[in-house]
Backbone atoms as SQL, in Angstrom:
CREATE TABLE atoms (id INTEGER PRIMARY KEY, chain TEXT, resi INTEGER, resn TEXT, atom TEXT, x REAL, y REAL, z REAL);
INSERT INTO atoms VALUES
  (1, 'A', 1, 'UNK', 'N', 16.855, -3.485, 1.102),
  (2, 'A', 1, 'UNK', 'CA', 15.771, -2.802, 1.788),
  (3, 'A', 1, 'UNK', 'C', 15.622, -1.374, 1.296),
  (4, 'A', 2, 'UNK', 'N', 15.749, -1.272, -0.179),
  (5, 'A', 2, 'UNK', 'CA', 15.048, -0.113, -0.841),
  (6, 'A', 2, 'UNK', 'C', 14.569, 0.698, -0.287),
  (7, 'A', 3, 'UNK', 'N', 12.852, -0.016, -0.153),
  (8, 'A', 3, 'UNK', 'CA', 11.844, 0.386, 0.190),
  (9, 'A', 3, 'UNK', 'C', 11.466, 1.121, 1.112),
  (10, 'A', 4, 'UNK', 'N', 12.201, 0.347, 2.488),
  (11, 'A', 4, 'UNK', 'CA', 12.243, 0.980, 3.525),
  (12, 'A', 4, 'UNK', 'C', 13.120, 2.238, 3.818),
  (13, 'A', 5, 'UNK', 'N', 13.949, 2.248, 3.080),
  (14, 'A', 5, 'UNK', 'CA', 14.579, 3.746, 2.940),
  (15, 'A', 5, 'UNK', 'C', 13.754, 4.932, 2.626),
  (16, 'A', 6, 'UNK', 'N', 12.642, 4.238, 1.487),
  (17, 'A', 6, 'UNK', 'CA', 12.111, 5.134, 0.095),
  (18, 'A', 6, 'UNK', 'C', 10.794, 5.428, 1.208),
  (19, 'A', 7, 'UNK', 'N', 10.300, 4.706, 1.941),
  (20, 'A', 7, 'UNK', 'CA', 9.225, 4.423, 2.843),
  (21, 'A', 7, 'UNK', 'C', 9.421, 5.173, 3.896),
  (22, 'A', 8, 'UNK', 'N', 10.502, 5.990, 4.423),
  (23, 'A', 8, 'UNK', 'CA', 10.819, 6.512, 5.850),
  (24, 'A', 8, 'UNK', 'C', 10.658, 8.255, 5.212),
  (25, 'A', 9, 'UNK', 'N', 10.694, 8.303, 3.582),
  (26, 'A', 9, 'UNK', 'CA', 10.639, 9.712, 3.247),
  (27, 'A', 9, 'UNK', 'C', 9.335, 9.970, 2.862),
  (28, 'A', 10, 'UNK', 'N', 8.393, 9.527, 2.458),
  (29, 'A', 10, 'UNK', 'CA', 7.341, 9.742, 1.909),
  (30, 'A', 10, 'UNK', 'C', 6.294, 9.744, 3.253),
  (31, 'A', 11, 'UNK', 'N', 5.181, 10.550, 2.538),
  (32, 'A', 11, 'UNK', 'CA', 4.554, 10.690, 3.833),
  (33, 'A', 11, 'UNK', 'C', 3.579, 9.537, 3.930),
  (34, 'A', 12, 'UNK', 'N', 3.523, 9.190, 5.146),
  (35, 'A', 12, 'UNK', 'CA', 2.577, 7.775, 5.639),
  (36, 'A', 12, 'UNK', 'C', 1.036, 7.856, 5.634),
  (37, 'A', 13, 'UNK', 'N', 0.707, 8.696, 5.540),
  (38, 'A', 13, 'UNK', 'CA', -0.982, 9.044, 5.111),
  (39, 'A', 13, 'UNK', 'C', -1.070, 8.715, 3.985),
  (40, 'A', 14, 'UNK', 'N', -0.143, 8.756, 2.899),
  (41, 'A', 14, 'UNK', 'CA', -0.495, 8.615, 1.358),
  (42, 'A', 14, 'UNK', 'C', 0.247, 7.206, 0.613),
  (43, 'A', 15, 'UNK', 'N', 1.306, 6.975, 1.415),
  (44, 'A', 15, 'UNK', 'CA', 2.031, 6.155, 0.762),
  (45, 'A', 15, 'UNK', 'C', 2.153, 4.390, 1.991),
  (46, 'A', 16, 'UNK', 'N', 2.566, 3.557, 1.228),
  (47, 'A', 16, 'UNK', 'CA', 2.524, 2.248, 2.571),
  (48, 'A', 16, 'UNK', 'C', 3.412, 0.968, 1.934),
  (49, 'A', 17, 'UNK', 'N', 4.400, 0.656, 2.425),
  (50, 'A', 17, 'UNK', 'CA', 4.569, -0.640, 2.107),
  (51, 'A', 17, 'UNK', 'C', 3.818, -1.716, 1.552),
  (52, 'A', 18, 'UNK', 'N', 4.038, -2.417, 0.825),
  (53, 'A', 18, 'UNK', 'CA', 3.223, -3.910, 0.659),
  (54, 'A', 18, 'UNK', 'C', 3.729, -5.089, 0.443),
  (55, 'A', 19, 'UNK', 'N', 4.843, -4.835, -0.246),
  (56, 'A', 19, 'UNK', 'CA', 6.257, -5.998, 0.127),
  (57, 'A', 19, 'UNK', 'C', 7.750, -4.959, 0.642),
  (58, 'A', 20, 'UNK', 'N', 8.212, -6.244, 0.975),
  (59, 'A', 20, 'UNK', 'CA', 9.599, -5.264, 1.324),
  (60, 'A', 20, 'UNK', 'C', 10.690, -4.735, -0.003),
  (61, 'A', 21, 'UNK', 'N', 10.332, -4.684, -1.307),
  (62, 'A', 21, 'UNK', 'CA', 10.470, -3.705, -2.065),
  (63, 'A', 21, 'UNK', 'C', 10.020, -2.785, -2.858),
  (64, 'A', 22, 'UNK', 'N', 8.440, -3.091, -2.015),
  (65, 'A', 22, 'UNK', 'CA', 7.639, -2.410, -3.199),
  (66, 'A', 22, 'UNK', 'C', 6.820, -1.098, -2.120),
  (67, 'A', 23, 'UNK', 'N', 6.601, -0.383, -2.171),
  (68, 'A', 23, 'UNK', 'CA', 5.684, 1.231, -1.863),
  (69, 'A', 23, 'UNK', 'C', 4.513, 1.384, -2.562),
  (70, 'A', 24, 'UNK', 'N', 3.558, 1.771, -2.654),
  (71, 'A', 24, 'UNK', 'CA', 2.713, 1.926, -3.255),
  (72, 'A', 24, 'UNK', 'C', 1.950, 3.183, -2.797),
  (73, 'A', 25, 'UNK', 'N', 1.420, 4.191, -3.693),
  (74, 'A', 25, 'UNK', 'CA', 0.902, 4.942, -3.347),
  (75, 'A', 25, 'UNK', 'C', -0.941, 4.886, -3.226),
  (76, 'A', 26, 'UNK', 'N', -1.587, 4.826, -1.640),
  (77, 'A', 26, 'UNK', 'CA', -2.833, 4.648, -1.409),
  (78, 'A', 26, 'UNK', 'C', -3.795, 5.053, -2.179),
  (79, 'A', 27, 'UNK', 'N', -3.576, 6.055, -3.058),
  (80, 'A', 27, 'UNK', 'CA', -4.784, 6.508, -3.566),
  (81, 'A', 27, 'UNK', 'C', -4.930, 5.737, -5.446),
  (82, 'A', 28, 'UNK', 'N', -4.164, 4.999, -5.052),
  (83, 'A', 28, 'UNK', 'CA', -4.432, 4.020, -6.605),
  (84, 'A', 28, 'UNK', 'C', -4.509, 2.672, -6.326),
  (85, 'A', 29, 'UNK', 'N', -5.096, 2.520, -4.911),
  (86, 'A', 29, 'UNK', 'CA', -5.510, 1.266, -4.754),
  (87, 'A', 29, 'UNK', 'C', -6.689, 1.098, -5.048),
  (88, 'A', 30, 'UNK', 'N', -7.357, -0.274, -5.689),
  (89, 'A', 30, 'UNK', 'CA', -8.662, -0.198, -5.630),
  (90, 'A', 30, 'UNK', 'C', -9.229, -1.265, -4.578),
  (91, 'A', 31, 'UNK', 'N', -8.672, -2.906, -4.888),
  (92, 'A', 31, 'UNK', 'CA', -8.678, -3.651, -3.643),
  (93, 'A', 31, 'UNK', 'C', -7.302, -3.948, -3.037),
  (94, 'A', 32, 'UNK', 'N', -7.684, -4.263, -2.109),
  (95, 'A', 32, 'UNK', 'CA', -6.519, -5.879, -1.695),
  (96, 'A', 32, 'UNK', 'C', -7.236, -7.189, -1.348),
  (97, 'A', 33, 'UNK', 'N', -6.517, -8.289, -1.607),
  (98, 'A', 33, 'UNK', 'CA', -7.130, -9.120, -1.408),
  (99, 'A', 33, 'UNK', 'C', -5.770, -9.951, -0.922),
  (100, 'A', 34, 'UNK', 'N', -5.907, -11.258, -0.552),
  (101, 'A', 34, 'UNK', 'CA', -4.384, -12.643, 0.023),
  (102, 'A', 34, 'UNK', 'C', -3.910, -12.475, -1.311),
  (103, 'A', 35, 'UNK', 'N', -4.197, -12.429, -2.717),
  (104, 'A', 35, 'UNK', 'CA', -3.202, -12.591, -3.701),
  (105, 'A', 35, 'UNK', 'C', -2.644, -11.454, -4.038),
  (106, 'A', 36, 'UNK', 'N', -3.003, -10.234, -3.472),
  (107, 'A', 36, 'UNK', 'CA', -2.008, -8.841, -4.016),
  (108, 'A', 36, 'UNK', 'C', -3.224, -7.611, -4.060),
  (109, 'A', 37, 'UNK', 'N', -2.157, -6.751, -4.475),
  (110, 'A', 37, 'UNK', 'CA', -3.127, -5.365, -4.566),
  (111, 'A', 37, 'UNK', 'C', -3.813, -5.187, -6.210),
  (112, 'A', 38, 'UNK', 'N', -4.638, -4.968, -6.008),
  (113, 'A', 38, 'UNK', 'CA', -5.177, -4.303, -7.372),
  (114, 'A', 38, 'UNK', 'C', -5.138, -2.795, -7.588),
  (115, 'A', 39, 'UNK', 'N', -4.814, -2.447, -8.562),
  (116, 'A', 39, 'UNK', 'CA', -4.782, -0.964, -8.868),
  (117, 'A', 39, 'UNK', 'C', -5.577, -0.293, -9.338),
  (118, 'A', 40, 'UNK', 'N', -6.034, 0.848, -9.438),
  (119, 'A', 40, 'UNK', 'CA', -6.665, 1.551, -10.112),
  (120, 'A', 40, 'UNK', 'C', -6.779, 1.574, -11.924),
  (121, 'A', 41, 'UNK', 'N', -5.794, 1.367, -12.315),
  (122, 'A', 41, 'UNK', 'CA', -5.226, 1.358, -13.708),
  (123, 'A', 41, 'UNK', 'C', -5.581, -0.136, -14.078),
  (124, 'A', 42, 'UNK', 'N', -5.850, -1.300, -13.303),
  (125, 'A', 42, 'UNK', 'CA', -6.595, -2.907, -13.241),
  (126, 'A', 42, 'UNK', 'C', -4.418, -3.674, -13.228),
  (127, 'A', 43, 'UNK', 'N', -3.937, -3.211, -13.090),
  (128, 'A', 43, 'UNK', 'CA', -2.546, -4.023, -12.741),
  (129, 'A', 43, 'UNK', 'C', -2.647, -4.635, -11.030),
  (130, 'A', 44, 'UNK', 'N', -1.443, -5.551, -11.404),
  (131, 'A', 44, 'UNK', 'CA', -1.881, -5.639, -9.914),
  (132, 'A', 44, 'UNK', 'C', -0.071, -5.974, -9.484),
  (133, 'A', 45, 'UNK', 'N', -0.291, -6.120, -7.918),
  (134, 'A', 45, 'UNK', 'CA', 1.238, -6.163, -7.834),
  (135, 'A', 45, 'UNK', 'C', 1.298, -6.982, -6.195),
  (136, 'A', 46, 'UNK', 'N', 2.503, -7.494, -5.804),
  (137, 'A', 46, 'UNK', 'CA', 2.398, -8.631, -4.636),
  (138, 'A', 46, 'UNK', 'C', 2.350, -7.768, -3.593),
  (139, 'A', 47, 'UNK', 'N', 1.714, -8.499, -2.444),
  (140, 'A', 47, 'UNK', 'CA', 1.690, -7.884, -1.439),
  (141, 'A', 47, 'UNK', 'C', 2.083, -9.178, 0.029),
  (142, 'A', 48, 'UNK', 'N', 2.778, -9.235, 0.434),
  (143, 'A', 48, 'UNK', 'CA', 3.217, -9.864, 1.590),
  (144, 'A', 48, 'UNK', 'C', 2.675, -10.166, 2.684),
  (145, 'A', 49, 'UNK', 'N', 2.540, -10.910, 3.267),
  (146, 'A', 49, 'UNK', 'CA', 1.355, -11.193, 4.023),
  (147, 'A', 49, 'UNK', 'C', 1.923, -10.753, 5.553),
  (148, 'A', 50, 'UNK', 'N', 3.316, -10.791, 5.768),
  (149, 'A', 50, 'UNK', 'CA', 3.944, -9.992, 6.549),
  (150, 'A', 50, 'UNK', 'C', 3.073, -8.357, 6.459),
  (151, 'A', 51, 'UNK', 'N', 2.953, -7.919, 5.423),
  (152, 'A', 51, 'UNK', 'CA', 2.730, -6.085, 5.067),
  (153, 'A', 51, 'UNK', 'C', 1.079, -5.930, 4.922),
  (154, 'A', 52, 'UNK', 'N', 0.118, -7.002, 4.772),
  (155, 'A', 52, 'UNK', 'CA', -1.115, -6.546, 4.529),
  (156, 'A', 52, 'UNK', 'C', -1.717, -6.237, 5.422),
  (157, 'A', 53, 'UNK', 'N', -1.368, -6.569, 7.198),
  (158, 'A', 53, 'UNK', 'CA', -2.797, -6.256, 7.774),
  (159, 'A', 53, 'UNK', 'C', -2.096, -4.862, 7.727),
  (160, 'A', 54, 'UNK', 'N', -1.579, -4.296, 7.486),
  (161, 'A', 54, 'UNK', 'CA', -1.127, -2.505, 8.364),
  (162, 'A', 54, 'UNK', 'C', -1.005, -2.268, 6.822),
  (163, 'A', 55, 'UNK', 'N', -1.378, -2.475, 5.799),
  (164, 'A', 55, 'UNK', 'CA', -1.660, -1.883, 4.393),
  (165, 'A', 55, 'UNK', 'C', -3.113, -1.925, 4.410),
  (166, 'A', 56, 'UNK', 'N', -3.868, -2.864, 4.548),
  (167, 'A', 56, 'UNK', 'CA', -5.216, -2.550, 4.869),
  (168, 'A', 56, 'UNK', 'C', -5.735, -1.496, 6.052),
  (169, 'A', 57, 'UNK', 'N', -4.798, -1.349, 7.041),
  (170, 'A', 57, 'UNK', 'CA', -4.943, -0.109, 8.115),
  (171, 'A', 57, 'UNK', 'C', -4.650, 1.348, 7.272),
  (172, 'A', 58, 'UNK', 'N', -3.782, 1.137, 7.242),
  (173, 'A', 58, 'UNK', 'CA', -3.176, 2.446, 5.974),
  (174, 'A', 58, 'UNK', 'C', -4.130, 2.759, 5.003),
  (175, 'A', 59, 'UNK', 'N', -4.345, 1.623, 4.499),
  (176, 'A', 59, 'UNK', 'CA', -5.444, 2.214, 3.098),
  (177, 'A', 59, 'UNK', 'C', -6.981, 2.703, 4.228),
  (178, 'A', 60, 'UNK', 'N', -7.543, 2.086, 4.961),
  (179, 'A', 60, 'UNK', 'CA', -8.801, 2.515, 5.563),
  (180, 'A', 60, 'UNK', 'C', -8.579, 4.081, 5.956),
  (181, 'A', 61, 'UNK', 'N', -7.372, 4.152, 6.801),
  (182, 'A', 61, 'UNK', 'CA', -7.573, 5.220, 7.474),
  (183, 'A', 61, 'UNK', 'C', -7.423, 6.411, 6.081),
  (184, 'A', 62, 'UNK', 'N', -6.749, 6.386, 5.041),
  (185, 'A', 62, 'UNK', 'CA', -6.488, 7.386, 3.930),
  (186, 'A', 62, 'UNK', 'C', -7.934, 7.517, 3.314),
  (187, 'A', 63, 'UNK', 'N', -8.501, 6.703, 3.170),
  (188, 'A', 63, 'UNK', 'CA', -10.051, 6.402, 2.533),
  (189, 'A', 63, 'UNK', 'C', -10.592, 7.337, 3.678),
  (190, 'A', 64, 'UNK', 'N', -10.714, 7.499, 5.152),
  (191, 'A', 64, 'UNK', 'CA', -11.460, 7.995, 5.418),
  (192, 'A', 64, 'UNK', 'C', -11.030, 9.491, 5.676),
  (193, 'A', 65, 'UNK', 'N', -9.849, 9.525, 5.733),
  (194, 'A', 65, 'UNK', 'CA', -9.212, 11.089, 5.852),
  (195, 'A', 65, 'UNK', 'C', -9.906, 12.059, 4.414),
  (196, 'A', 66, 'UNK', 'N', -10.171, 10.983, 3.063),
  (197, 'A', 66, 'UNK', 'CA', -10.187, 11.432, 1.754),
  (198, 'A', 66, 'UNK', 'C', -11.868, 11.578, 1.828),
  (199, 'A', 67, 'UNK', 'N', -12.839, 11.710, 2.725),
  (200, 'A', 67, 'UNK', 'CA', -14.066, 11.315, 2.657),
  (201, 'A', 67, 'UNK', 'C', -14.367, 13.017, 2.548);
């Protein structure tokens, strides 16, 4: 549980879980979708279906803080 270590230091406006070892930072998301996140850079990486609805909360609310 990496992540969740790495996840309790970073700040939660910018940064969010999406599997339980992976972090991702919000502002290089471009979608999400059921098969994973897409990135800004066009990579993409898994996302857990446990971690997406409150990664899709996370990403909305940063999108609108960034407006």
């Amino acid at each position: 549980m990496l992540a969740a270590r790495v996840d309790e230091r970073l700040p939660h406006e910018r940064f969010a879980c999406c599997h339980r070892s992976i972090v991702v930072n919000l502002a290089l998301i471009r979608h999400i979708s059921s098969e994973g996140v897409l990135l800004a850079d066009g990579g993409t990486i898994d996302a857990s279906r446990r971690h997406i609805s409150d990664l899709r909360k996370a990403l909305n609310r940063y999108r609108e803080q960034s407006e």
